[in-house]
MILUM-576944 format. One line per 10 residues: number of its first residue (from 0); their letters; for each residue z, x, y of C-alpha. Coordinates in Angstrom, 2 decimals. Layout:
residues N
NUM) a) Z X Y | ... .
***
This chain:
residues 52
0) xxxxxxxxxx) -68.95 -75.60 91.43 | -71.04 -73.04 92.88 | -68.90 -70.33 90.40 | -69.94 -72.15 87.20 | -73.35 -72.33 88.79 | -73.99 -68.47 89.11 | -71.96 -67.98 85.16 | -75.13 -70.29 83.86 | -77.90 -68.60 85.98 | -76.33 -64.99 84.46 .
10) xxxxxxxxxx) -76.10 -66.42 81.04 | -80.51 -67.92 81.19 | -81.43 -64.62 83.47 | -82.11 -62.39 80.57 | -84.63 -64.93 79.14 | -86.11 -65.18 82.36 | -86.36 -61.43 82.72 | -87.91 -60.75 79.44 | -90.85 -62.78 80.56 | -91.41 -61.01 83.62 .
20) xxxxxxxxxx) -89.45 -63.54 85.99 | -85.74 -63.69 87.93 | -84.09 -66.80 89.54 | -81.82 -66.76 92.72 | -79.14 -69.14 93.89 | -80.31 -69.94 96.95 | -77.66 -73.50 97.88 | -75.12 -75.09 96.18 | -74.02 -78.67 97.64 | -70.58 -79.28 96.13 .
30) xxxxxxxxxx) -70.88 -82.95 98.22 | -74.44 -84.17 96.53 | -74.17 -81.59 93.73 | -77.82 -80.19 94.30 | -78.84 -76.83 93.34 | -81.54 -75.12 95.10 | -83.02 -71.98 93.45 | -85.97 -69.50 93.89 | -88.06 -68.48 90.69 | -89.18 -64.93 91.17 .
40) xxxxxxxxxx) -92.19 -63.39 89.22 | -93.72 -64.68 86.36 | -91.60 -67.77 86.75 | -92.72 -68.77 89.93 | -95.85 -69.65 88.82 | -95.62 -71.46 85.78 | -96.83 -74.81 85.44 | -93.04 -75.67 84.27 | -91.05 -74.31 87.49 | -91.91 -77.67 89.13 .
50) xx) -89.43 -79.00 86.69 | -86.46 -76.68 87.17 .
***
């Protein structure tokens, strides 16, 4: 799980990067399946990141 999870974050970085933002696995639980990122930059503050 956690290898298809770091393919998708490399395949969205670029579109994160060309608005001034980065994202960084942080946890993958292969039992509960939860993901737990960091949103660096510019997407760290948008109103949206609450919704990631």
């Amino acid at each position: 799980m956690r290898e298809q999870v770091e393919e998708t974050i490399e395949v969205i970085r670029p579109a994160l990067q060309a608005d001034g933002g980065d994202i960084e696995l942080k946890e993958v639980d292969e039992v509960t399946g939860i993901v737990t990122v960091t949103l660096i930059g510019a997407c760290g503050t948008c109103p949206a990141s609450t919704q990631t």
